[in-house]
Gaussian input, Z-matrix of N, CA and C with variables (Angstrom, degrees):
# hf/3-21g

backbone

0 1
 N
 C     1     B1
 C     2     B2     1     A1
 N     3     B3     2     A2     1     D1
 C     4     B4     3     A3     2     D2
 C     5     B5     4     A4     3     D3
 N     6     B6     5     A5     4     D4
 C     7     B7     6     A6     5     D5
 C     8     B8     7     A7     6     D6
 N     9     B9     8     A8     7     D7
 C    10    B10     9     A9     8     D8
 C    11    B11    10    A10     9     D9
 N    12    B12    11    A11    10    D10
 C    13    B13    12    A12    11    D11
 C    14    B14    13    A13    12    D12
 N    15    B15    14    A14    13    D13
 C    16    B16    15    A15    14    D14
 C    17    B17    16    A16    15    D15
 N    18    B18    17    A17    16    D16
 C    19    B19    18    A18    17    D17
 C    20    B20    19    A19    18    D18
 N    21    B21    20    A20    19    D19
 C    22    B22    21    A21    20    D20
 C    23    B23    22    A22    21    D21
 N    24    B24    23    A23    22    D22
 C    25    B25    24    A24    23    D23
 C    26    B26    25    A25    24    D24
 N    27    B27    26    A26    25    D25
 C    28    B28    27    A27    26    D26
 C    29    B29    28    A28    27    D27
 N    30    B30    29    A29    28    D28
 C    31    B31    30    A30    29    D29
 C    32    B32    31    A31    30    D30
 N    33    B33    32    A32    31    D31
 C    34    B34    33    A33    32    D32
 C    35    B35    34    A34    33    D33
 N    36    B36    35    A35    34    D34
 C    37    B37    36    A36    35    D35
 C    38    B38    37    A37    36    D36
 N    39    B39    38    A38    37    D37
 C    40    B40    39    A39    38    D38
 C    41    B41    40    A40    39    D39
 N    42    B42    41    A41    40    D40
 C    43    B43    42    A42    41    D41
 C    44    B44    43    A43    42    D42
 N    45    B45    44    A44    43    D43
 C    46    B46    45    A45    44    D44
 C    47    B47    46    A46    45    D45
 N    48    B48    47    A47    46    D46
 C    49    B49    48    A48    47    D47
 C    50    B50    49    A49    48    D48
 N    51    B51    50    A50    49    D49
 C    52    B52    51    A51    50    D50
 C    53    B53    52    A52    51    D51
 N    54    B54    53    A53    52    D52
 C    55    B55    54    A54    53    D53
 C    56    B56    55    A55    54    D54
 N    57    B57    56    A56    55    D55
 C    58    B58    57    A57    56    D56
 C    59    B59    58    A58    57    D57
 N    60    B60    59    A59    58    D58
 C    61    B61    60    A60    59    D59
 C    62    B62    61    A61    60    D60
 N    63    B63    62    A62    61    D61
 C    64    B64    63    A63    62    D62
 C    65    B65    64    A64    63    D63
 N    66    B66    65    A65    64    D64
 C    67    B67    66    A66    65    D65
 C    68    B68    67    A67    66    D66
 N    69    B69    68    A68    67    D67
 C    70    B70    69    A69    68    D68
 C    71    B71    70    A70    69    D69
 N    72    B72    71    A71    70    D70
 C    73    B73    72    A72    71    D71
 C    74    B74    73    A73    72    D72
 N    75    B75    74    A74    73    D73
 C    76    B76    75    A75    74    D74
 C    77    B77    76    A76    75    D75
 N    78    B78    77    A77    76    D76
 C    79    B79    78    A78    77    D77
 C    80    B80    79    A79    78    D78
 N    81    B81    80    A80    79    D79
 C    82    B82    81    A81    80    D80
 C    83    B83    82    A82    81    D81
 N    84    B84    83    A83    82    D82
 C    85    B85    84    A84    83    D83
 C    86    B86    85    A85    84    D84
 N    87    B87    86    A86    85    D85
 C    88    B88    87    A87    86    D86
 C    89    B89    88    A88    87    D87
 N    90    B90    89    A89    88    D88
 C    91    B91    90    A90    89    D89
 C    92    B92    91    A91    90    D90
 N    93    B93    92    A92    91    D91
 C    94    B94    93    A93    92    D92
 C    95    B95    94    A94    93    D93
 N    96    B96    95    A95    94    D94
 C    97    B97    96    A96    95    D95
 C    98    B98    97    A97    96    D96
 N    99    B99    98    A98    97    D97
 C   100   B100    99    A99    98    D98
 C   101   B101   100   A100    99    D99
 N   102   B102   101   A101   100   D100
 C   103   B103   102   A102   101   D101
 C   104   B104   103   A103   102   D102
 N   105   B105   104   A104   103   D103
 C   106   B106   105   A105   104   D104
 C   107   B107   106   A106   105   D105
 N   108   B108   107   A107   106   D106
 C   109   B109   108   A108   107   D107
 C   110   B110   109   A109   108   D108
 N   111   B111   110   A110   109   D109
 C   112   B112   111   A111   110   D110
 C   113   B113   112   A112   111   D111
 N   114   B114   113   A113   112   D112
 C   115   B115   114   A114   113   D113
 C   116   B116   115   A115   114   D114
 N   117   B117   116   A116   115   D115
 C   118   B118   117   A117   116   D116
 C   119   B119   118   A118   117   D117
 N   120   B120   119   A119   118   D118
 C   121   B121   120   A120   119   D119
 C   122   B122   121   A121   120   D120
 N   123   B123   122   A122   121   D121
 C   124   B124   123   A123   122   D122
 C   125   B125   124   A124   123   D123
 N   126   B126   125   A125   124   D124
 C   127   B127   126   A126   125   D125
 C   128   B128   127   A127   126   D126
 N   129   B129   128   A128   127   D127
 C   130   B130   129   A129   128   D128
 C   131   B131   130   A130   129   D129
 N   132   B132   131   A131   130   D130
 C   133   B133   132   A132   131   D131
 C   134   B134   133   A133   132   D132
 N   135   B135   134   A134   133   D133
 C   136   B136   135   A135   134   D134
 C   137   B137   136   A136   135   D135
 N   138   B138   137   A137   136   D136
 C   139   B139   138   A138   137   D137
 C   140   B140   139   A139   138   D138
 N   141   B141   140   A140   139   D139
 C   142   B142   141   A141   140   D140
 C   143   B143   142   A142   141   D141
 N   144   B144   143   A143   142   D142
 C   145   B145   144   A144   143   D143
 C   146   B146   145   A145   144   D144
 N   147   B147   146   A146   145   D145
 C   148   B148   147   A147   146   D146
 C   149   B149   148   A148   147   D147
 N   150   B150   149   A149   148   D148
 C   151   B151   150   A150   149   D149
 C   152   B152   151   A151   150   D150
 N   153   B153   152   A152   151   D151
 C   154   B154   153   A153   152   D152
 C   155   B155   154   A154   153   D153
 N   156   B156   155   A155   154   D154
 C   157   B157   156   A156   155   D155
 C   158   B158   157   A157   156   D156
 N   159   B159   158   A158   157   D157
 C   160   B160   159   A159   158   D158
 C   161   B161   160   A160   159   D159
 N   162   B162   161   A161   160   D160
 C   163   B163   162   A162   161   D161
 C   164   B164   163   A163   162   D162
 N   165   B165   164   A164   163   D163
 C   166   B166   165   A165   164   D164
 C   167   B167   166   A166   165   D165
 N   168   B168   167   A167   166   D166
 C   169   B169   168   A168   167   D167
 C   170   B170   169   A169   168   D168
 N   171   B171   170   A170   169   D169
 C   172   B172   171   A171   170   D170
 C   173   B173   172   A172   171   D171
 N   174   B174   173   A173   172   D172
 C   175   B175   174   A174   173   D173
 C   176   B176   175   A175   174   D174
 N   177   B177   176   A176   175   D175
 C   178   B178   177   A177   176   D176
 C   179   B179   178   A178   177   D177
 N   180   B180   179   A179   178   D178
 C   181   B181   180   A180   179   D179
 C   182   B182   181   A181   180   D180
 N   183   B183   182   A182   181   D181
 C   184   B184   183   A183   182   D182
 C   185   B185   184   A184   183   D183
 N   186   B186   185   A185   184   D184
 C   187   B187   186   A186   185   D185
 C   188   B188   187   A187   186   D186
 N   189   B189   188   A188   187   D187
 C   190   B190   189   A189   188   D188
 C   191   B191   190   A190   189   D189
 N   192   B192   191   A191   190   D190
 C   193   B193   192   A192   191   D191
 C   194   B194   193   A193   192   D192
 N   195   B195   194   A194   193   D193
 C   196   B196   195   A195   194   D194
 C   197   B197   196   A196   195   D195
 N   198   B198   197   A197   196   D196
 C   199   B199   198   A198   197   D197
 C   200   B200   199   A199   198   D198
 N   201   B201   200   A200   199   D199
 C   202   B202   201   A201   200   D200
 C   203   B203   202   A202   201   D201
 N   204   B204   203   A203   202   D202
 C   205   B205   204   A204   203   D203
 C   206   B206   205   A205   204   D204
 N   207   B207   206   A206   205   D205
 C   208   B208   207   A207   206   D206
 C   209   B209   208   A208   207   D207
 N   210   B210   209   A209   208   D208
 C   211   B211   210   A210   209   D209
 C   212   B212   211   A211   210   D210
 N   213   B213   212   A212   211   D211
 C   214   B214   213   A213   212   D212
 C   215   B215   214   A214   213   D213
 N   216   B216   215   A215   214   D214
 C   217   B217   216   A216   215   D215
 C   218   B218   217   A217   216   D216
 N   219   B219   218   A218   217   D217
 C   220   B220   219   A219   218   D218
 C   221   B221   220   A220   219   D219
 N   222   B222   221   A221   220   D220
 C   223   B223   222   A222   221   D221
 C   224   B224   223   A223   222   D222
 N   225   B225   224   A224   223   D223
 C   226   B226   225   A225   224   D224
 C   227   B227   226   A226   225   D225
 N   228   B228   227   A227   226   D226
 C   229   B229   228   A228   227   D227
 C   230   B230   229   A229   228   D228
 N   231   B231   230   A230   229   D229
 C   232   B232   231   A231   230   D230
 C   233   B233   232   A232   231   D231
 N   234   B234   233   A233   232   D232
 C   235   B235   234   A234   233   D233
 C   236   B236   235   A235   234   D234
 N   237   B237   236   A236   235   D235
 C   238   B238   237   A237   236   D236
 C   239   B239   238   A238   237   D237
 N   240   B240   239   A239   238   D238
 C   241   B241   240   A240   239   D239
 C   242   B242   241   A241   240   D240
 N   243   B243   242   A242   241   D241
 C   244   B244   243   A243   242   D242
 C   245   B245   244   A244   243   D243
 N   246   B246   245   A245   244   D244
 C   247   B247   246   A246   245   D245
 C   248   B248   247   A247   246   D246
 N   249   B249   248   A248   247   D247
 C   250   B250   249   A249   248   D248
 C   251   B251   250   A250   249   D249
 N   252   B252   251   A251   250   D250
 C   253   B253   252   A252   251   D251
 C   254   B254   253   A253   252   D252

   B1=1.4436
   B2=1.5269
   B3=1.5439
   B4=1.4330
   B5=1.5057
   B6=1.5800
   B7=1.3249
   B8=1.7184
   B9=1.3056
   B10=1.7578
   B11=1.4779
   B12=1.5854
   B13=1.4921
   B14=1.4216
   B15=1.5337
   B16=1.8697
   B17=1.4067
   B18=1.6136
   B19=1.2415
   B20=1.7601
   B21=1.4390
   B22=0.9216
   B23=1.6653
   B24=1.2701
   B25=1.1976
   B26=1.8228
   B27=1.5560
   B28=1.1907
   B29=1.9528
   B30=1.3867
   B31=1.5583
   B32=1.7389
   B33=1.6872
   B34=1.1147
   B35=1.5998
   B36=1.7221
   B37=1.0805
   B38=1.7654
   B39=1.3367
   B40=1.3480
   B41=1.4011
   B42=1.3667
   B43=1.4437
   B44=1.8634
   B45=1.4376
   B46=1.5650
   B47=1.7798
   B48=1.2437
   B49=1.8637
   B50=1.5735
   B51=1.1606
   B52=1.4057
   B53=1.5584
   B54=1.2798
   B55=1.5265
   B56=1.9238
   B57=0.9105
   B58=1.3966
   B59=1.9216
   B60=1.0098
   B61=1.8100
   B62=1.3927
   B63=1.0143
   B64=1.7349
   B65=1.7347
   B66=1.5692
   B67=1.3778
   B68=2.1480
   B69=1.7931
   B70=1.3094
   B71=2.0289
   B72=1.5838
   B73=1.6704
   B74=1.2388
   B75=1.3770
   B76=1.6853
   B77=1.2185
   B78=1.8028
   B79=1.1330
   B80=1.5174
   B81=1.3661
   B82=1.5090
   B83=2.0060
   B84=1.6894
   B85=1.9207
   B86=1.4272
   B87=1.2971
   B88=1.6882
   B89=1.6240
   B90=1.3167
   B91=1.9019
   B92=1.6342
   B93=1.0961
   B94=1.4883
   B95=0.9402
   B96=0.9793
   B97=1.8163
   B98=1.6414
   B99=1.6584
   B100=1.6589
   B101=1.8486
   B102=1.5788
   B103=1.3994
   B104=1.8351
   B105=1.3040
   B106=1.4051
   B107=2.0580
   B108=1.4240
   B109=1.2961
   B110=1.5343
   B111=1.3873
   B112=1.9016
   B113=1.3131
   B114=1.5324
   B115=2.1602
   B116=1.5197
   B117=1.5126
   B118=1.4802
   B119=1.9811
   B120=1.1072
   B121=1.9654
   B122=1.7478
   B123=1.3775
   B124=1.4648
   B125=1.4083
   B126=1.4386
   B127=1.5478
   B128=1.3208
   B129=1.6035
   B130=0.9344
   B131=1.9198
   B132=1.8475
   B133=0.9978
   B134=1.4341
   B135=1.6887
   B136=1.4289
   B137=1.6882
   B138=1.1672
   B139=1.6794
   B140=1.0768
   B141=1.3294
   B142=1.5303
   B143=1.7452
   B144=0.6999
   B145=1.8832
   B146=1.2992
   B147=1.3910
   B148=1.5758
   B149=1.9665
   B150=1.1024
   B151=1.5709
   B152=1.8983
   B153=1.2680
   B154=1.1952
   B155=1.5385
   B156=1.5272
   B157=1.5898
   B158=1.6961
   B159=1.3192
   B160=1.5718
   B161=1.5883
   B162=1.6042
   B163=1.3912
   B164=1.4173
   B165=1.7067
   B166=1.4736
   B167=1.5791
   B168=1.7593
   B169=1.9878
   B170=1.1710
   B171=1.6689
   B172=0.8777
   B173=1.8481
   B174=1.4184
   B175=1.3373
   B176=1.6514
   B177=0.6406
   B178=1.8456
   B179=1.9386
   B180=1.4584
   B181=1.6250
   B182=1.7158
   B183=1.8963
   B184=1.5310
   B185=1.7779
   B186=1.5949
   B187=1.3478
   B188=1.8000
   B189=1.5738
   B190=1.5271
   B191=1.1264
   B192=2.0228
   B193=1.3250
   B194=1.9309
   B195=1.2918
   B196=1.8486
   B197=1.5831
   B198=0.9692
   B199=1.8046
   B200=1.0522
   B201=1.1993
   B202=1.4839
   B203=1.8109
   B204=0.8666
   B205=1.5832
   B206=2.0102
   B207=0.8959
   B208=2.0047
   B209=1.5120
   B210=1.2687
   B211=1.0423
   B212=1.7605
   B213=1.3210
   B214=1.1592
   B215=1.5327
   B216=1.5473
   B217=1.1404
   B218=1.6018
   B219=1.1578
   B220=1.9341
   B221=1.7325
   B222=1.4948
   B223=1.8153
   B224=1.6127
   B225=1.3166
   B226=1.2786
   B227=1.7458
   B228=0.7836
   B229=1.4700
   B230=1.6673
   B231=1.3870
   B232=1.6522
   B233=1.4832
   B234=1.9636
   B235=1.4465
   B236=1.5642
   B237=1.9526
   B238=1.2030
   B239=1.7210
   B240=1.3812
   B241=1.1372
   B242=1.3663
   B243=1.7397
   B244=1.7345
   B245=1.7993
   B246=1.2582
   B247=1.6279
   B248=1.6655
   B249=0.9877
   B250=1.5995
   B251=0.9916
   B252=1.4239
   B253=1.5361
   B254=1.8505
   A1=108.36
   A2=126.99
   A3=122.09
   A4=82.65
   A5=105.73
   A6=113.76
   A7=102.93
   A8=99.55
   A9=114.52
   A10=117.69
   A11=122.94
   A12=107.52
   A13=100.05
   A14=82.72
   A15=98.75
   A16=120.58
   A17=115.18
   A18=124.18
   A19=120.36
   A20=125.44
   A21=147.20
   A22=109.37
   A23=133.09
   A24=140.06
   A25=102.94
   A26=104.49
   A27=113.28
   A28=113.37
   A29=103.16
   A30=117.30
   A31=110.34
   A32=106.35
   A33=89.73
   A34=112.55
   A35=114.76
   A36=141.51
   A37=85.86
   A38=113.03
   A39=115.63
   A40=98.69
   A41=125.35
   A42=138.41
   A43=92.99
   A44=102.71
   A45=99.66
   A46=115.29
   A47=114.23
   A48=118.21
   A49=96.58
   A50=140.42
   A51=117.01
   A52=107.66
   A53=103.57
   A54=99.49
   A55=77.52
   A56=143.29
   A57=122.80
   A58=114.97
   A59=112.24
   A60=119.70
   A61=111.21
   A62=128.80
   A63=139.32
   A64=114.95
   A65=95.19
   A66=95.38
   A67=125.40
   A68=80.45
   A69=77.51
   A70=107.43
   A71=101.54
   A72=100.69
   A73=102.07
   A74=111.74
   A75=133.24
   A76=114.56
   A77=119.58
   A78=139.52
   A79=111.85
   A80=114.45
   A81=102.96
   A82=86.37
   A83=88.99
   A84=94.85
   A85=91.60
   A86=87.87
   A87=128.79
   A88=101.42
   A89=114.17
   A90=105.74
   A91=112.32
   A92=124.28
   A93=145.15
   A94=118.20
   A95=149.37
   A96=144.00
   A97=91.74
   A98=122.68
   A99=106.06
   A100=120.68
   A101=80.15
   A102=98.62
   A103=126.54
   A104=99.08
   A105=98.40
   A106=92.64
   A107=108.02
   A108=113.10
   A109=110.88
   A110=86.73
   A111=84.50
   A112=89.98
   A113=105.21
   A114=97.83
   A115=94.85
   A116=91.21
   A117=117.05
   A118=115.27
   A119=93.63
   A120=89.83
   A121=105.67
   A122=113.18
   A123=125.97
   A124=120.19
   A125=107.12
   A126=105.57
   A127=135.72
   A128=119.08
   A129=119.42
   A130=119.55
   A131=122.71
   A132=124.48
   A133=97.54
   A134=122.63
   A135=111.77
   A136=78.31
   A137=137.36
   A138=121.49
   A139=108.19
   A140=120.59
   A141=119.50
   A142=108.18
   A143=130.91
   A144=144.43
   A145=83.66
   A146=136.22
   A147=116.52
   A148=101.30
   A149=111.36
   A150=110.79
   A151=95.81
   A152=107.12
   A153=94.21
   A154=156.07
   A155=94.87
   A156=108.16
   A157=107.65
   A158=118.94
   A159=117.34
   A160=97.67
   A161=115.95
   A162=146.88
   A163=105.15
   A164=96.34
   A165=115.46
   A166=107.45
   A167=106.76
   A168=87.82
   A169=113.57
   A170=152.13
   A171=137.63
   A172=120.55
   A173=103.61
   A174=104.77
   A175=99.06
   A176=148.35
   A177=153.08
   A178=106.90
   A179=93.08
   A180=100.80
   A181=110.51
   A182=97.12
   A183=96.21
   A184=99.08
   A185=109.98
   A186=102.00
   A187=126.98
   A188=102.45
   A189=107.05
   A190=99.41
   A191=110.75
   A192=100.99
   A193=131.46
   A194=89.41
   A195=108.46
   A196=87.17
   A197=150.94
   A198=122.42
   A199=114.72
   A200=144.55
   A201=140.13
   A202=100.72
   A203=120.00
   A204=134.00
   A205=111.54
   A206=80.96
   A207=91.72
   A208=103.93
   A209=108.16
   A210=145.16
   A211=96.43
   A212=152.67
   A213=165.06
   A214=102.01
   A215=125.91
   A216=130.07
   A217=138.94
   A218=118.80
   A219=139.49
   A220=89.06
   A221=120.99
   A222=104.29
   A223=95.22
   A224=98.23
   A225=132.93
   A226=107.26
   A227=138.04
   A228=160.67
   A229=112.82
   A230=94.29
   A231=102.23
   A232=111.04
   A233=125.85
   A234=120.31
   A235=111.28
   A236=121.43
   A237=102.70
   A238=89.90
   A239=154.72
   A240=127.91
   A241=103.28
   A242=118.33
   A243=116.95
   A244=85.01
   A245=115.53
   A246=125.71
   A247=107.48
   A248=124.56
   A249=125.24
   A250=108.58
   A251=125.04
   A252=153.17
   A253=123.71
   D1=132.94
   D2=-177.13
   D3=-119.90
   D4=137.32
   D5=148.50
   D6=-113.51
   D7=143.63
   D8=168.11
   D9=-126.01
   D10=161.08
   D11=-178.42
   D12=-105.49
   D13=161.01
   D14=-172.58
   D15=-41.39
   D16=-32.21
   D17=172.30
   D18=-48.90
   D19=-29.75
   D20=-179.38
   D21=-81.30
   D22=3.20
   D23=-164.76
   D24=-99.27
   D25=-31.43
   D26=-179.32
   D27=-49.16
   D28=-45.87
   D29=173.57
   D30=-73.67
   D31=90.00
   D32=-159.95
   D33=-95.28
   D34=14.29
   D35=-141.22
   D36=-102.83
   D37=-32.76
   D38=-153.10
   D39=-112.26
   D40=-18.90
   D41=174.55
   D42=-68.04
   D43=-77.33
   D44=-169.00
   D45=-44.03
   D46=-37.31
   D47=171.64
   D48=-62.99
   D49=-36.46
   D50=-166.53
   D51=-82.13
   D52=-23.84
   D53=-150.85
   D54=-100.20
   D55=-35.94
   D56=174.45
   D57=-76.99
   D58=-12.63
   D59=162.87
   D60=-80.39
   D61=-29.71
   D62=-178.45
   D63=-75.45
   D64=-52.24
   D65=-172.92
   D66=62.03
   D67=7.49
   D68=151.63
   D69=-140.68
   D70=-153.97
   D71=-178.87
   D72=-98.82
   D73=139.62
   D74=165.71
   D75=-89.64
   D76=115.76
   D77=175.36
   D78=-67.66
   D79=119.03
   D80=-168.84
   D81=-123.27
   D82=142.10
   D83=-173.35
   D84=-112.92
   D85=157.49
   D86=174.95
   D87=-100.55
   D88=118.30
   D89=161.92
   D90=42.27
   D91=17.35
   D92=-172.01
   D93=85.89
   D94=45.00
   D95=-136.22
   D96=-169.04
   D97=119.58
   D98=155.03
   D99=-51.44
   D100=143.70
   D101=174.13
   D102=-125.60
   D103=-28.25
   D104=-163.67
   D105=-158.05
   D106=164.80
   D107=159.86
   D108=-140.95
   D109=176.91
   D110=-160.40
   D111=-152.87
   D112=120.26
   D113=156.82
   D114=-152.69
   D115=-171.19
   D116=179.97
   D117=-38.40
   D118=155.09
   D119=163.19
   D120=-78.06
   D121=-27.59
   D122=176.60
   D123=-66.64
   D124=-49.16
   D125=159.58
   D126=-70.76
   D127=-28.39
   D128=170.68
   D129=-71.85
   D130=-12.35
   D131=-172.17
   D132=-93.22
   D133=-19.98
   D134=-160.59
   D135=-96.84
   D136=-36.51
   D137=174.40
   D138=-45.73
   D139=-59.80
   D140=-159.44
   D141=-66.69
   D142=-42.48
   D143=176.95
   D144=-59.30
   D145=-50.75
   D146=-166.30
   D147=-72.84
   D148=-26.24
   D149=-172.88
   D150=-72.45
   D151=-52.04
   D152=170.05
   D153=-71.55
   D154=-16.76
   D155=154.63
   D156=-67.42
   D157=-27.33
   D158=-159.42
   D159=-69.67
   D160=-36.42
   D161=-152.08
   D162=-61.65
   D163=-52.93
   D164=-163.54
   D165=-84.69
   D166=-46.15
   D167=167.00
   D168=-68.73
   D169=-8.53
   D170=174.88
   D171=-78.91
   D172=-33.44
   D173=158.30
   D174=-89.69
   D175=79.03
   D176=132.34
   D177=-128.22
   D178=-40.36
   D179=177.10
   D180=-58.28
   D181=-35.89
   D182=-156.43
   D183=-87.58
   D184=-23.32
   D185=166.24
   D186=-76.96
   D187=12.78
   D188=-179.85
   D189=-90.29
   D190=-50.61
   D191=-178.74
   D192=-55.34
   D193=-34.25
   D194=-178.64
   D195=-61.93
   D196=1.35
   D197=-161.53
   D198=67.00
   D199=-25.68
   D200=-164.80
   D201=-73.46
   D202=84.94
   D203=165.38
   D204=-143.58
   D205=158.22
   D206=167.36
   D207=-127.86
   D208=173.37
   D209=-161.29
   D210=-91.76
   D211=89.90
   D212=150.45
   D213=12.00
   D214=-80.39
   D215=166.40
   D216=-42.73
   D217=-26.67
   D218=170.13
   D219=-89.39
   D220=-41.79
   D221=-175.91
   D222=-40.40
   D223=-78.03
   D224=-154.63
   D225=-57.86
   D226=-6.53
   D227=127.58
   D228=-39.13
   D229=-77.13
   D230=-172.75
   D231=-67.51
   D232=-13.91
   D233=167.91
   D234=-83.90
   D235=-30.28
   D236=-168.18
   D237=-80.65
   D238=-30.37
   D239=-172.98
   D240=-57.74
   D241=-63.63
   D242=-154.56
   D243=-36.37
   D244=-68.43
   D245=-156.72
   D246=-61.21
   D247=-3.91
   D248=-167.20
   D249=26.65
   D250=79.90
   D251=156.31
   D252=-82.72

């Protein structure tokens, strides 16, 4: 994890090399205090895909608990008819 201070934001030449060599987000402080983060377009797409895989087993978990599931074999039944497979 790198934190840097805001003052350091001015070099923005040296911000974009860290944060694409890191591959993660750079904590940048205010008066010592976080303020802001900063990374790659790459890190921020492989974060976000991880929020959204997290998204989707959590609604699959929450449709196990609700009952809302089928039976594997009747799915797969009721797609090759719709599809006439």
């Amino acid at each position: 994890m790198q934190i840097i201070p805001i003052k350091d934001l001015r070099d923005t030449n040296k911000i974009s090399d860290l944060c694409n060599k890191s591959n993660e987000p750079i904590f940048i402080t205010k008066n010592g205090y976080g303020d802001m983060v900063v990374m790659s377009i790459k890190t921020y797409e492989e974060k976000l895909e991880r929020i959204e895989m997290y998204e989707a087993i959590l609604n699959g978990l929450t449709n196990v608990e609700e009952g809302k599931t089928r039976d594997g074999v009747s799915a797969l039944k009721e797609l090759k008819a719709k599809y006439d497979l």
